[in-house]
Structure formats: C-alpha cells, structure tokens
ROLUM-934087 format. One record per residue: z, x, y of N, C-alpha, C in turn. Coordinates in steps of 0.05 Angstrom, whole numbers, padded with zeros to 5 digits, always signed. Layout:
N
ZXYZXYZXY ...
This chain:
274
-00470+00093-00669-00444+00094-00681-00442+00074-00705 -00449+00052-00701-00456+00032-00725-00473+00039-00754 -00501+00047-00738-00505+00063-00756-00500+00084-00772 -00484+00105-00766-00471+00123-00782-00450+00108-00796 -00440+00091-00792-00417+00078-00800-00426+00061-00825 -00453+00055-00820-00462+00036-00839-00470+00054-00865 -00480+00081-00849-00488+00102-00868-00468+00111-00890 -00446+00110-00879-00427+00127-00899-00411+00105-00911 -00413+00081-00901-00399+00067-00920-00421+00057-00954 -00450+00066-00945-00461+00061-00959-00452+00076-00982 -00450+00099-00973-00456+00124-00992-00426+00132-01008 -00402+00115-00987-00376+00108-00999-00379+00086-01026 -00391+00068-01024-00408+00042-01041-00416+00049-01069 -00440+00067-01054-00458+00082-01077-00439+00108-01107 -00415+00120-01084-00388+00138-01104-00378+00124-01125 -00374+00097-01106-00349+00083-01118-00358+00066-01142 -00393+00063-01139-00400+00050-01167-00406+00068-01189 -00418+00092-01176-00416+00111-01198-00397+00123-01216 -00382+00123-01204-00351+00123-01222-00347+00100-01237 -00348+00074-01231-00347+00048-01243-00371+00059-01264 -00389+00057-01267-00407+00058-01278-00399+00076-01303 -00391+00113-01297-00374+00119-01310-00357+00128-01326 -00333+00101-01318-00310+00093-01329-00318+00071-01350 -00339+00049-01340-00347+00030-01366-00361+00039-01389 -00378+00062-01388-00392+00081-01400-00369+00087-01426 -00353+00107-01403-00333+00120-01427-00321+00098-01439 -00311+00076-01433-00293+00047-01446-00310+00039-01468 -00337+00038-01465-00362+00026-01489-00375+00045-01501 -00375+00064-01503-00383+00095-01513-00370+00115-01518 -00351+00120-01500-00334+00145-01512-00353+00170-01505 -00364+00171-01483-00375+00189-01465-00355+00207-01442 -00353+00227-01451-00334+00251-01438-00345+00239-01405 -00330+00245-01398-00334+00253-01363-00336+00274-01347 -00329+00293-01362-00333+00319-01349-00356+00332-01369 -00372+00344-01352-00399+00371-01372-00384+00384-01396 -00399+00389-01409-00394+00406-01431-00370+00396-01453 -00362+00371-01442-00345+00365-01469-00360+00353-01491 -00349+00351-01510-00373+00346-01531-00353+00327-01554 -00365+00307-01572-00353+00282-01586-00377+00285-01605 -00358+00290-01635-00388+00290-01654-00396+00248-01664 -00413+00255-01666-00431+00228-01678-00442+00224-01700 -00432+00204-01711-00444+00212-01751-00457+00184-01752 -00480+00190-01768-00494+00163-01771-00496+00164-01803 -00491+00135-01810-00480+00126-01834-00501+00113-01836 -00517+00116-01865-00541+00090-01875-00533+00081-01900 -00542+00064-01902-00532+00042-01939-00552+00026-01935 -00561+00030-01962-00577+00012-01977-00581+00001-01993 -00590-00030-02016-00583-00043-02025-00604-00050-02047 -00604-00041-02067-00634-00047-02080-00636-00063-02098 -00653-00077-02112-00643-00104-02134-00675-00116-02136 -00674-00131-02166-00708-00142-02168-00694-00177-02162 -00707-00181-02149-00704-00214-02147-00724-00229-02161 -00721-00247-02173-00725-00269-02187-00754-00294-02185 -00751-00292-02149-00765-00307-02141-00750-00340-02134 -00723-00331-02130-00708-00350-02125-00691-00346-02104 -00675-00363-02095-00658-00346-02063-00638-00329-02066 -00635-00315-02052-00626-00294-02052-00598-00287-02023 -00572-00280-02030-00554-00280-02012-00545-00251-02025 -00557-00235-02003-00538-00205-02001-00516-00190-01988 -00491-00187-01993-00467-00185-01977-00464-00151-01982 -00453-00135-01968-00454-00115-01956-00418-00110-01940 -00402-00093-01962-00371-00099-01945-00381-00071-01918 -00371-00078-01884-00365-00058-01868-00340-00047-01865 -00348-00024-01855-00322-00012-01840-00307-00023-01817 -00294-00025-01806-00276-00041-01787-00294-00034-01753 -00289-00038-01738-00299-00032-01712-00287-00002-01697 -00256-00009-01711-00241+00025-01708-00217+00016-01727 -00220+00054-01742-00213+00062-01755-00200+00083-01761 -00177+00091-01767-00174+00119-01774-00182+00142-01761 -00185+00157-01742-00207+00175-01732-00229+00170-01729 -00239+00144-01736-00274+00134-01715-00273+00111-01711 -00284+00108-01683-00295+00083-01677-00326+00076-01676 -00329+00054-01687-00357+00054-01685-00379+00037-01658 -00398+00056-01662-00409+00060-01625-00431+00037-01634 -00447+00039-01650-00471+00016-01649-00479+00023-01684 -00487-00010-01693-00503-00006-01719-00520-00035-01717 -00538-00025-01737-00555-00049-01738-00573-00053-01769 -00582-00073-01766-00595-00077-01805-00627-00077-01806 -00642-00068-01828-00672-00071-01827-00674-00086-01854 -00683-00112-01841-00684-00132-01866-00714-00152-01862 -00725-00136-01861-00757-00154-01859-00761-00183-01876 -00760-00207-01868-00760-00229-01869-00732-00244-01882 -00715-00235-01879-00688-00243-01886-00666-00258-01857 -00652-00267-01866-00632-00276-01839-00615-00253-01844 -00596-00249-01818-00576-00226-01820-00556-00240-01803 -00532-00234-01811-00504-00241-01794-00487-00225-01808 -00472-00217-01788-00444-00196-01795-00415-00220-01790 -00397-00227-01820-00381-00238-01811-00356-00227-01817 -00335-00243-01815-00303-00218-01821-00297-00249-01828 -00278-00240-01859-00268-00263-01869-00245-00237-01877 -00217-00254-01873-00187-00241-01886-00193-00210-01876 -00199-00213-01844-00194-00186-01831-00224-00159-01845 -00236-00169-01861-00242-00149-01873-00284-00160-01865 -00298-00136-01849-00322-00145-01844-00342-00135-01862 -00363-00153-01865-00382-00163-01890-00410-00164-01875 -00428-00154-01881-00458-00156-01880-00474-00179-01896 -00489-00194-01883-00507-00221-01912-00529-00223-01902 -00550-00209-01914-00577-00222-01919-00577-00253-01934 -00603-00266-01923-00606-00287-01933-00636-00298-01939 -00646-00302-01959-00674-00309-01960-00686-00331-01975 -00698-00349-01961-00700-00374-01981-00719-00372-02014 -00737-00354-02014-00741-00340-02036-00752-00308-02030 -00758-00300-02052-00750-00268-02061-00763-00266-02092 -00794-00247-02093-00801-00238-02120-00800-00203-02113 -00785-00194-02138-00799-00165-02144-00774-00148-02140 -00787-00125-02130-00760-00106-02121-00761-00108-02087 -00735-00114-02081-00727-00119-02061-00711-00086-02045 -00704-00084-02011-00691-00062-02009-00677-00072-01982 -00656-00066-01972-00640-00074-01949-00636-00052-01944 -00628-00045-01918-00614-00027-01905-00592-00037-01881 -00572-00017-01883-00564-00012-01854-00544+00009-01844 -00548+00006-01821-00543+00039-01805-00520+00033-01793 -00504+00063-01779-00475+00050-01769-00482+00083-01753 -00472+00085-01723-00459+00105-01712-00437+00101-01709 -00417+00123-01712-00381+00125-01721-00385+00150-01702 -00366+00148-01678-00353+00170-01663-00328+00184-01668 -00327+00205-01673-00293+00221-01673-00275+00216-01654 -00248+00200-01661-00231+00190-01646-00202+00210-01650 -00181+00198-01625-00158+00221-01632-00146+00206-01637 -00154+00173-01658-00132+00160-01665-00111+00168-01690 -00087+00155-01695-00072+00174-01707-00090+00150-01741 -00082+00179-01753-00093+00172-01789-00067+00175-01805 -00043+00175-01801-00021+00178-01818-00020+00147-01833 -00014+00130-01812-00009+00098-01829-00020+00074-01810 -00012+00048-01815-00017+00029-01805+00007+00007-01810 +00015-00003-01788+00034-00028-01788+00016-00056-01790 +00001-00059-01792-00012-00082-01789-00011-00109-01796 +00012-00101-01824+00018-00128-01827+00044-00129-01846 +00058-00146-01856+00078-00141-01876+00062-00138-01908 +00076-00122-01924+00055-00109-01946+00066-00127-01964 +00036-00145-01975+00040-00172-01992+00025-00158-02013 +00000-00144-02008-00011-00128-02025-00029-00141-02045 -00045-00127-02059-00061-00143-02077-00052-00149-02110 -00054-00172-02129-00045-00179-02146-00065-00167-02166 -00047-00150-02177-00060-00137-02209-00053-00145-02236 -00080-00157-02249-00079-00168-02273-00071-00151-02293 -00058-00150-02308-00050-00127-02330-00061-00142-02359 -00079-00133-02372-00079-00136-02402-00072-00121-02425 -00046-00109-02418-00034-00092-02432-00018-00099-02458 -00026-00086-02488-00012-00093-02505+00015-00080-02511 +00020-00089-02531+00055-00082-02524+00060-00047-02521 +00043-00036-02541+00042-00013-02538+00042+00005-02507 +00025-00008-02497+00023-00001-02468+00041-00007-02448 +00052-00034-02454+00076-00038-02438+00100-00018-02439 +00107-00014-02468+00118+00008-02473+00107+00033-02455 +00091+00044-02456+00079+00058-02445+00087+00064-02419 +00083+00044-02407+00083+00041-02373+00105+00039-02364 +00127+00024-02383+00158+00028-02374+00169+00056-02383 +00162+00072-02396+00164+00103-02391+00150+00117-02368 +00141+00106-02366+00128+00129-02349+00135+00111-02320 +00140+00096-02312+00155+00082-02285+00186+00093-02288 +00204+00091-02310+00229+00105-02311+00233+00129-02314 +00210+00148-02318+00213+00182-02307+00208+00176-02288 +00191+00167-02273+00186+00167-02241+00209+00162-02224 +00227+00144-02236+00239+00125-02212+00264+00154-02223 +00268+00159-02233+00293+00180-02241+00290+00205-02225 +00274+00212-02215+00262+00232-02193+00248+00229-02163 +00265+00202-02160+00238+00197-02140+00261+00177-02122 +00265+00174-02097+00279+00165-02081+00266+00144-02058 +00246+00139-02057+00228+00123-02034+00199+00121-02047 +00183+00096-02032+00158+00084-02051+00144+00115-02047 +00144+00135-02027+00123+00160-02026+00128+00173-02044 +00157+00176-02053+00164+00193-02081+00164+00187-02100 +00163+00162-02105+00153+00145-02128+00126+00153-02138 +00109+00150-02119+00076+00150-02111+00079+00180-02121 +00079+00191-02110+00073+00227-02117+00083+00232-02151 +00108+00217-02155+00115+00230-02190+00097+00211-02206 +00092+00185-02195+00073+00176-02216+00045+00191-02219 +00029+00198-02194+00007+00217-02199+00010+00235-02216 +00040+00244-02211+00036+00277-02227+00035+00265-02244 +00046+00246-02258+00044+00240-02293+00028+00229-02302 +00002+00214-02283-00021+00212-02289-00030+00232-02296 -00035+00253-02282-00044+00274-02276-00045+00298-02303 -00011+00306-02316-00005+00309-02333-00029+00314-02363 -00040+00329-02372-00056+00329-02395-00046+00319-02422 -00018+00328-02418-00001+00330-02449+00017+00297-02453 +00010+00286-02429+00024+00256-02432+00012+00232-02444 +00022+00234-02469+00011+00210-02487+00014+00181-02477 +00036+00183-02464+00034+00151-02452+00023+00145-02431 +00008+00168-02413-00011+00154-02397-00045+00156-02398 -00044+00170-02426-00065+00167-02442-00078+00149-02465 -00045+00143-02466-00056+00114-02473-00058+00088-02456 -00049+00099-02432-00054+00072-02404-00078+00073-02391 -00089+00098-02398-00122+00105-02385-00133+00090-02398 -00138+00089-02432-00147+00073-02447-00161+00045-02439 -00146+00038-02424-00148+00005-02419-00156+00005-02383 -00161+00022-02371-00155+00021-02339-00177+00028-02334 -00201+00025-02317-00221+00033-02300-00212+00054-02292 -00202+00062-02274-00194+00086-02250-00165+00095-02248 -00159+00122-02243-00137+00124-02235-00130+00110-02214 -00135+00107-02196-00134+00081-02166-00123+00064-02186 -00135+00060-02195-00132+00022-02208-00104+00026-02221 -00101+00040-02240-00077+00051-02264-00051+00054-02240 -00052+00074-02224-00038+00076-02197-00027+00044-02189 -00043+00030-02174-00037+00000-02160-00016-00017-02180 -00030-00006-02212-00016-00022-02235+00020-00019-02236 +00017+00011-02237+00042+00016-02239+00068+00016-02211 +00051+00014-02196+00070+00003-02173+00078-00015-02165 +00051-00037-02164+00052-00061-02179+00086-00067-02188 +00082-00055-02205+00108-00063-02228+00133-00063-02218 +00130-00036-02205+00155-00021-02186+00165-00044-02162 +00146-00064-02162+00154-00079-02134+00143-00063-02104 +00127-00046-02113+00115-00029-02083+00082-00052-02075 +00079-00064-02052+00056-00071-02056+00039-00050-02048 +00015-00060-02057-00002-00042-02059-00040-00056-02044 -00057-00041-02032-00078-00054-02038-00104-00030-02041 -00125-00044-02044-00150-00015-02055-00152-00007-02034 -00172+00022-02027-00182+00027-02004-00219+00043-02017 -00233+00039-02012-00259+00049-02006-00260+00071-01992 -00266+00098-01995-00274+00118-01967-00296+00134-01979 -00305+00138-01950-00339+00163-01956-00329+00187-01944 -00328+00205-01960-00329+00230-01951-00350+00243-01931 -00351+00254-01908-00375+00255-01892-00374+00281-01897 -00397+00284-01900-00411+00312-01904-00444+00311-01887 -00441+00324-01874-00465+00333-01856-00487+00333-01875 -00517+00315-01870-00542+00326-01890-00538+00316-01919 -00513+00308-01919-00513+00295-01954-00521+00266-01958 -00532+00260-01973-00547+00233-01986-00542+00236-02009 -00541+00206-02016-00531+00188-02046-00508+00201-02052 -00481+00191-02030-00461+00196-02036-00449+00169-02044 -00419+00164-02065-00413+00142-02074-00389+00147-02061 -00373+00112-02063-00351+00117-02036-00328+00130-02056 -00302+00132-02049-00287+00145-02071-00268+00130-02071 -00247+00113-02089-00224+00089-02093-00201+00107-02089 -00185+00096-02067-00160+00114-02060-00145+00080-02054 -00116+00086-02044-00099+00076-02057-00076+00065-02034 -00077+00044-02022-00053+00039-02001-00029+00030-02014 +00000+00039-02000+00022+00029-02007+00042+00024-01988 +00056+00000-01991+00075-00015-01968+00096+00003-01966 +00103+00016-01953+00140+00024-01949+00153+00007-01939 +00156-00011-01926+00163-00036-01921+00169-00032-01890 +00150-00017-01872+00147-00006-01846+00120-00004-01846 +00106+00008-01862+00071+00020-01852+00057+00016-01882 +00038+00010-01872+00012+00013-01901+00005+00050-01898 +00009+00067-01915+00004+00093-01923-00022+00098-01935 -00037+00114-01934-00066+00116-01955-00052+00136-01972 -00057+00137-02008-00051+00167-02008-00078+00165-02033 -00090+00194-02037-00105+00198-02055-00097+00189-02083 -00109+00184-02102-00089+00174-02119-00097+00194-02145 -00107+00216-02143-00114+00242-02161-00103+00265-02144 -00106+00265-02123-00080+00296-02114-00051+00286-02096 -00046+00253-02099-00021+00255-02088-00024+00259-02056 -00032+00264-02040-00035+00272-02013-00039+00247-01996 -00018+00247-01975-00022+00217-01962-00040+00233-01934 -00036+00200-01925-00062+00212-01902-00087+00201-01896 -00106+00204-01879-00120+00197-01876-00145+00221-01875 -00161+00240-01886-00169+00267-01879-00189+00264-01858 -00188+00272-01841-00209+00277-01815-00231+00270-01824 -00239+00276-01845-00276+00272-01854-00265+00244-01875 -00257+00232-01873-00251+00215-01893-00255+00178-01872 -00280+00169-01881-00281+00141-01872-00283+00128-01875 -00256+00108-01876-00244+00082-01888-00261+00063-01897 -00285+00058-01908-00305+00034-01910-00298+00010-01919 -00281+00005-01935-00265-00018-01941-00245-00028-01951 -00226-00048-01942-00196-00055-01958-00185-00073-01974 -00176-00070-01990-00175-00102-02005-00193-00105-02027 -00186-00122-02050-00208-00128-02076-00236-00133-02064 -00254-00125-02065-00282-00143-02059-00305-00142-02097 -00298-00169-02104-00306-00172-02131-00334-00168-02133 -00351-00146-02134-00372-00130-02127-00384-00119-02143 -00401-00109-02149-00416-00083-02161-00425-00061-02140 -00419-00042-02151-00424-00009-02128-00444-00011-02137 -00468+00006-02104-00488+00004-02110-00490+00049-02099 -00496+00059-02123-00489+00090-02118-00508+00099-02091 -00533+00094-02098-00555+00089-02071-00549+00091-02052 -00528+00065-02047-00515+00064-02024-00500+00073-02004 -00489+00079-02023-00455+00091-02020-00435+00072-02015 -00439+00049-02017-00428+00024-02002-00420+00003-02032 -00408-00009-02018-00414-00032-02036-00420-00064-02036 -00428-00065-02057-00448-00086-02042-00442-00121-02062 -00459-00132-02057-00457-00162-02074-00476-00181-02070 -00501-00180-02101-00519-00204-02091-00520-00219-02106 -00527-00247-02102-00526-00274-02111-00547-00272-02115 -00561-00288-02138-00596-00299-02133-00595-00328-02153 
C-alpha cells in the first residue's frame, strides 16, 4: 500500500514539475503550450566596419529595448574577437561598446538579436510626460518666414497635436509649396523638418529609428520616423505618409538623439571613438 502510494505521488511530483517547467519556459521564451501553435522568430544581425589607427578604440552600437512594440526579444549576443563587450542602458535607451586597447587596419564587429512576435499593443506609449527632444534651428529670416506659414495653414485646419501632425506632412509633402521647399533647403530629413516644426507648435517631439523586416533581406538601413506627445501617450507617426502607428513588420531600434554616424552595412547605428 505504501508503495503504490509512494508510486503515484511520485508520478503526481514528476506532472507537477513538468508543467512548472512549462510555464517557466513559456515566461522566458514565449513557447506555445499547446502542439501546433506556432510564434514567428526573426533574427536581426548588424555590423560595424571602420579602419583603426592603431590606437584604442571604443565602439558603441544603439539596441532595441528588451520589449517593444510587437517583439520581444528572446536572446542576442556579439562576435568581437579580442575586444571587451558590455551592453549598457544610459537615459532608458540600450547601447552596445566594444573596447580595445589598440586596433590596426580594417576592423569588423558584429551582433545578432532574436525578436519574437508579440500581441503587444503598437498604437502608443505612456511612458513618460513628453519633454521631448530640443531642436536647433539655423534658420534665416527667410525661412522663419517660411515656417510660420506653413505652421499657420496647419494650425487653421487642424484641431489636436495628430491633426496638426497629418496637415503639416501634407504640406511637406505638397510639390508646388515654395515654403517648404525652401525649409528642405536647410533640413537633413523630412523626420527632422517634421520635429522642427512642431517643435515650434509647442508639441514635443522625439526621433525614432525602425527596420523594416523583410524576410532574406540584407543591407537594409533603419528608416527616421517621428514621435509626438499628446499630452497622454507618445504616438509614432511616419513622417512621409502621415500614418500613426506602429506597423507589424516595423522594429523600433532606437529613441531619442544618438549623435552618431549610420553605418548602411548595418542597418543600425553605430559610434566609434579611436
């Protein structure tokens, strides 16, 4: 009697860890529990190329967040043959750094990321109150001119920072508009021109980084899209079609100024010291 008793409590033991087992599984993986369900897996590489000097060398690398938008990320790691490696997060935002006390020739870094499909929501984020990033304007008078037309058709049509946001695109957008052809003049990116003019508006604003995932594609570059405060949620919206959102294949790689050079290779972007 003992014995059977001993038997099935074993085998009660043995259930009850396999389910533990799992449940921790799915909590650190994101492994279905039932057959046949299925979670796609995208593996992300960046790489970093540059001739060094023969002097030391500090390579920084901005990451994607741990979860994001529709992925969380399951495991990544770096191949940096004789370099130090540490992943740190400074102002919320995480950073990759090689380190090498010297360095001749052409140099190459890598690193890899698996990103799982999540059912988190991609509309917005509360995360924090929108202080937003500070945009330098070197605009001559002409352009100031400029920009206060084209902020006062906007605001004359436009009732909330999203409607604001959408009429200023269109008038970026616009071919026949001399005054934001003369604001391109002076601006890197529509992103950037965008931040400027909201900026102005009193909307904060900050950059966003994203990679378009496409199955089998290599030497993709990330694409500059555009956050804005409603004074409730940080919003993403494209800042060439107007469309807020987050798109399912669209992953967030980084937020905030990072004073950088893109490395196209990569798809990332990157920053080295020597």
């Amino acid at each position: 009697m003992n014995q059977k008793r001993t038997f099935f409590t074993i085998l009660v033991l043995m259930a009850l860890a396999g389910i533990l087992i799992a449940v921790l599984r799915h909590i650190a993986t994101g492994t279905p529990y039932l057959p046949g369900q299925e979670r796609s897996v995208w593996l992300v590489e960046a790489r970093i190329d540059f001739e060094a000097d023969g002097g030391p060398v500090t390579a920084s690398l901005s990451l994607p967040d741990a979860k994001m938008p529709g992925f969380e990320l399951y495991q990544e790691q770096a191949a940096s043959p004789g370099y130090g490696f540490v992943i740190l997060t400074e102002n919320g935002n995480r950073r990759a750094q090689w380190t090498k006390r010297e360095a001749q020739g052409a140099q190459s870094l890598y690193y890899s990321a698996q990103l799982v499909e999540t059912d988190s929501d991609s509309t917005g984020s509360a995360d924090e109150p929108g202080i937003g990033e500070t945009q330098l304007d070197y605009w001559e008078e002409a352009q100031e001119l400029a920009a206060s037309e084209v902020l006062d058709r906007a605001r004359a049509t436009s009732s909330s920072p999203e409607s604001l946001t959408r009429e200023l695109v269109k008038s970026l957008n616009s071919p026949e508009s001399q005054n934001t052809a003369l604001l391109r003049s002076n601006t890197g990116s529509q992103a950037e021109l965008l931040m400027h003019l909201l900026g102005r508006a009193g909307i904060a604003t900050r950059s966003v980084m994203g990679l378009y995932l496409e199955d089998a594609r290599r030497r993709q570059t990330l694409t500059p899209m555009v956050e804005i405060y409603t004074g409730e949620q940080w919003l993403l919206v494209n800042p060439v079609s107007g469309e807020f959102g987050v798109p399912p294949n669209l992953l967030l790689w980084h937020r905030g100024a990072f004073p950088c050079w893109m490395s196209p290779a990569a798809a990332s972007r990157a920053c080295i010291s020597r």
